[in-house]
C-alpha positions as CSV (number, residue, x, y, z in Angstrom):
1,X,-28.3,59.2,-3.7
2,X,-31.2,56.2,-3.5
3,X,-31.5,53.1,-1.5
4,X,-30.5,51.2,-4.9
5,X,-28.4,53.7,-6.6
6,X,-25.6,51.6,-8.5
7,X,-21.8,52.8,-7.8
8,X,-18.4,51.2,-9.1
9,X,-16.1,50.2,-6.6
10,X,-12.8,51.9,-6.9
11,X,-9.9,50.0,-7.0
12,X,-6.6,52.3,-6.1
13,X,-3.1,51.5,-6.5
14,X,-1.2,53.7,-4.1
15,X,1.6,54.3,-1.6
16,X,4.0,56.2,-4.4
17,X,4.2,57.8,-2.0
18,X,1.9,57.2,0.9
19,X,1.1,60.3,2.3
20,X,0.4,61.3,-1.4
21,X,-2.1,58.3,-1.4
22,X,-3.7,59.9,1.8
23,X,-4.4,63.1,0.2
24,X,-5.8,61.5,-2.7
25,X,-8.2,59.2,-0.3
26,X,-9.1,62.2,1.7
27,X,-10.5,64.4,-1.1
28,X,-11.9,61.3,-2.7
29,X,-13.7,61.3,0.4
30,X,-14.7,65.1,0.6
31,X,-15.6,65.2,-3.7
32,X,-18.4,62.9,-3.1
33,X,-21.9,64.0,-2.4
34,X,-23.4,62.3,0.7
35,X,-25.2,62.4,3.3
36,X,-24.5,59.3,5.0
37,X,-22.1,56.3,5.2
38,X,-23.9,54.3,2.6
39,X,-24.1,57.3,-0.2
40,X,-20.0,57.3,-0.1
41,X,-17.9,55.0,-2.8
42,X,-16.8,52.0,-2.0
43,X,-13.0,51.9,-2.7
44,X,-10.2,49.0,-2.2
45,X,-7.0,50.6,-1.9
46,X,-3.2,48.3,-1.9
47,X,-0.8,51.1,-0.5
48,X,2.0,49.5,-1.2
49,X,5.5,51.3,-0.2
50,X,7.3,48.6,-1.7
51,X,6.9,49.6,-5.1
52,X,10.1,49.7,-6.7
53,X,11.5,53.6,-7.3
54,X,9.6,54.4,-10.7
55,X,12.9,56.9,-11.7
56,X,14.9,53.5,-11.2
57,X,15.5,51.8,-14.8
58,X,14.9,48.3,-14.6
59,X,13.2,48.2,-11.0
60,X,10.4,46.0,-12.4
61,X,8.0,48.6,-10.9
62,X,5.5,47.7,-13.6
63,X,5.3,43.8,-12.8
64,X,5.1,44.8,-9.5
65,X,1.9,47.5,-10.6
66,X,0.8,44.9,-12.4
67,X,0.4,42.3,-9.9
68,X,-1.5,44.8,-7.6
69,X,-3.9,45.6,-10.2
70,X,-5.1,41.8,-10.7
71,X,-5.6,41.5,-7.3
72,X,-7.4,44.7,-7.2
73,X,-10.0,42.9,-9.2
74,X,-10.0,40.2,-6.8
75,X,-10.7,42.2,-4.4
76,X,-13.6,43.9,-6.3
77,X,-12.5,46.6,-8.0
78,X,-14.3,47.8,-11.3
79,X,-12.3,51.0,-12.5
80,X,-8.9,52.0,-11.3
81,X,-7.4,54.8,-10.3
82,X,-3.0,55.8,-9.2
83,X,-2.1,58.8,-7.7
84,X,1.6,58.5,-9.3
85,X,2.2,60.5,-12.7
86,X,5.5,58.7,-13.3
87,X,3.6,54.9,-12.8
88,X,1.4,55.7,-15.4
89,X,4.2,54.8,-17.7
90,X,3.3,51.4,-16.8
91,X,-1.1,52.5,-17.8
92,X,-1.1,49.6,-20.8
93,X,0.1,46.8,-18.5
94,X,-2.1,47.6,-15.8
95,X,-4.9,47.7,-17.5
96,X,-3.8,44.4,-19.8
97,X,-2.7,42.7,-16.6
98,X,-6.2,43.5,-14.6
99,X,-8.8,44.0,-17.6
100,X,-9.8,46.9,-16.3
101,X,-9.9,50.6,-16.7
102,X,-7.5,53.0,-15.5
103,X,-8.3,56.6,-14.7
104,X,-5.7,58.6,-16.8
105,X,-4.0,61.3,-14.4
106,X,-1.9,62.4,-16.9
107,X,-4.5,63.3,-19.4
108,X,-6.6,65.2,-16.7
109,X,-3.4,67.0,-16.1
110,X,-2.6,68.1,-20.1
111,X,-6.5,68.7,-20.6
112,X,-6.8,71.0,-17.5
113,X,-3.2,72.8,-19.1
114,X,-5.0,73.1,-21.8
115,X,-7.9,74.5,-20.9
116,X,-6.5,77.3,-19.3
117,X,-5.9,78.4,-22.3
118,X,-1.7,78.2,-22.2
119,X,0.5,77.6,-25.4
120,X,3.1,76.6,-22.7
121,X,2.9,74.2,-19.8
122,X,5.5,74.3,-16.9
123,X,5.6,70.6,-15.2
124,X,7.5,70.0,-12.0
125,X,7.9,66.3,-12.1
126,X,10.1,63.7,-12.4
127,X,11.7,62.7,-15.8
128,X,9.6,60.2,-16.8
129,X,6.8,62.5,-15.7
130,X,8.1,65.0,-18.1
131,X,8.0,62.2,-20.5
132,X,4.7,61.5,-20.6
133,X,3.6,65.2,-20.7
134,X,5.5,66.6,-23.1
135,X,3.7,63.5,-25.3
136,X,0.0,64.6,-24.0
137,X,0.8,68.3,-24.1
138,X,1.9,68.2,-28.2
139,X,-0.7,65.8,-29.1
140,X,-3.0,68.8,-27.8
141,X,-0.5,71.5,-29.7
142,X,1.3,72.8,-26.7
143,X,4.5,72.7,-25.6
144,X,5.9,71.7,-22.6
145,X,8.8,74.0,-20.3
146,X,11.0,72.0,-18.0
147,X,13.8,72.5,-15.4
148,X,17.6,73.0,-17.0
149,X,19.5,69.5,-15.4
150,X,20.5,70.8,-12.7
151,X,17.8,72.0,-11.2
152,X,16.0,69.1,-12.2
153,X,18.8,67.3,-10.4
154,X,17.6,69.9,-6.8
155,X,13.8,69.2,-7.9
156,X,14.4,65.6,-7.3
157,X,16.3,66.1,-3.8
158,X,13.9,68.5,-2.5
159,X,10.8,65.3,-3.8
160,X,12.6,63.0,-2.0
161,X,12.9,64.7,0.8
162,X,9.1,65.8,1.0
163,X,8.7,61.7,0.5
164,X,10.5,61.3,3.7
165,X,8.3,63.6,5.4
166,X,9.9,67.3,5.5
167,X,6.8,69.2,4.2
168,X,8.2,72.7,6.2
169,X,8.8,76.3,4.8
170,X,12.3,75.0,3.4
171,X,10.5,72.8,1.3
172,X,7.8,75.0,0.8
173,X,10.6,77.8,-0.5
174,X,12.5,75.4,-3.0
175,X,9.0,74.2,-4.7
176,X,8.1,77.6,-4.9
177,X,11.2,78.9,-6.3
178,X,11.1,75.9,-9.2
179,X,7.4,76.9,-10.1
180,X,9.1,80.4,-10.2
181,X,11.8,79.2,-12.5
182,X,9.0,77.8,-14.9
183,X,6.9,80.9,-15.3
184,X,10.4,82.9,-15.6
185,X,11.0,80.3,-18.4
186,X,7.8,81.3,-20.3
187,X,5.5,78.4,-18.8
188,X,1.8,80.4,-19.1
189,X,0.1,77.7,-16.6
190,X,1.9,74.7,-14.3
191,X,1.0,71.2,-13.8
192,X,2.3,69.8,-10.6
193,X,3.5,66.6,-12.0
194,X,4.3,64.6,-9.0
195,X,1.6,64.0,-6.3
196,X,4.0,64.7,-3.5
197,X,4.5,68.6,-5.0
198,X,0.8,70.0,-4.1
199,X,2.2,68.4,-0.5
200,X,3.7,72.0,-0.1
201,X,2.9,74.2,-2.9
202,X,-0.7,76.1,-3.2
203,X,-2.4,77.9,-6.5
204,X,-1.7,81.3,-4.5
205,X,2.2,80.4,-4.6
206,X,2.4,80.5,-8.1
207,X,2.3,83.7,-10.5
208,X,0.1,81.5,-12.8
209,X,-2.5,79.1,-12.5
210,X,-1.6,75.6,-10.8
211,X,-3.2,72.6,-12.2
212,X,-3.4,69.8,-9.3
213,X,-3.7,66.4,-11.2
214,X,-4.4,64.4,-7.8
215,X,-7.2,66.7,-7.0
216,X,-8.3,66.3,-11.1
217,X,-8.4,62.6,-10.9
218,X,-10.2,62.1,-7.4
219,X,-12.8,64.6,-9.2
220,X,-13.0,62.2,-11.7
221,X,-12.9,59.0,-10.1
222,X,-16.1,60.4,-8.2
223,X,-18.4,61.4,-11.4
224,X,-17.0,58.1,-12.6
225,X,-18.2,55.8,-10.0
226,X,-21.3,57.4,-9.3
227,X,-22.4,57.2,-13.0
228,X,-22.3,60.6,-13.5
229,X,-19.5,60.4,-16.6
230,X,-18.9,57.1,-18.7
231,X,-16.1,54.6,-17.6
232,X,-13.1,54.8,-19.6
233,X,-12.5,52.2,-21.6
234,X,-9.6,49.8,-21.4
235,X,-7.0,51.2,-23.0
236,X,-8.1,54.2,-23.9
């Protein structure tokens, strides 16, 4: 990069959970090309635990999104960017809310399924994860494959627990064994669809190829911010 090279300050709106917000920061950090302090993008981040649960109906976790967003623009911020598939139920009010753009995760996820080539996505996420993809996924012509309830129900125990911390082999085991359930299911390629599940599951633990939307968007928000792809518009 040159002495005057023009970048877009990141504006990110984290802690859902935190340590998913870490990872995101950190391969922000190692995706961008640079050779010194200066050549790195300049990002204002509001990890902010006190988000109300996103699975919670009626948590007000949108206002709350909202609210962080405008003052993400206060603070500087020119595009945005959330490592939370479920929050981005709440992608129109941010961006009304703040004016600005918003880095889709979700649609990096779907367009990475389906690229791979797959008629049939797994997604291990929450329920209003599975929401949103099974909308991306058919507007692209593919179909989505999903835990039965009750295993659904033990996806969500083993999340929460990996929230509070417990990233071990148990953990490791149960994620595997839903990404197992998927493929067994018929899912030809599986999106992580939580931030928290690439925590403790890795491409080589799955039969079939793992898209990482968290890794997908820090990608982007590099190429974005250094010019190198167009800024999304607001919106879209």
């Amino acid at each position: 990069m040159t002495e005057d090279a023009e970048t877009l300050t990141l504006g990110v709106l984290g802690g859902m959970g935190p340590a998913a917000t870490l990872e995101f920061l950190a391969r922000l950090q190692a995706y961008t090309p640079a050779e010194r302090d200066q050549d790195h993008i300049r990002v204002v981040a509001d990890i902010n635990p006190r988000v109300p649960d996103r699975n919670t109906p009626g948590s007000n976790a949108g206002g709350v999104l909202a609210e962080m967003a405008g003052a993400l623009r206060g603070a500087g911020a020119e595009v945005l960017a959330m490592p939370c598939n479920t929050a981005h139920a709440h992608a129109d009010l941010i961006q009304r809310a703040s004016g600005l753009p918003l880095i889709d995760m979700i649609d990096l996820g779907a367009e990475a399924a389906q690229q791979s080539g797959a008629l049939r996505a797994g997604v291990l996420g929450t329920k209003g994860a599975l929401k949103l993809y099974r909308e991306y996924l058919a507007a692209r012509g593919m179909g989505l494959v999903s835990l039965p309830s009750e295993r659904q129900e033990a996806f969500m125990e083993t999340l929460y627990r990996i929230k509070a911390g417990d990233d071990g082999e148990q953990a490791a085991a149960a994620m595997q064994g839903f990404a197992a359930e998927l493929v067994k299911a018929g899912a030809e390629v599986v999106v992580a669809g939580c931030t928290e599940v690439p925590l403790v599951l890795a491409p080589e633990d799955v039969r079939v190829e793992l898209v990482d939307p968290g890794d997908l968007l820090a990608r982007r928000c590099v190429a974005v911010c250094l010019g190198y792809e167009p800024t999304p518009q607001v919106g879209g």
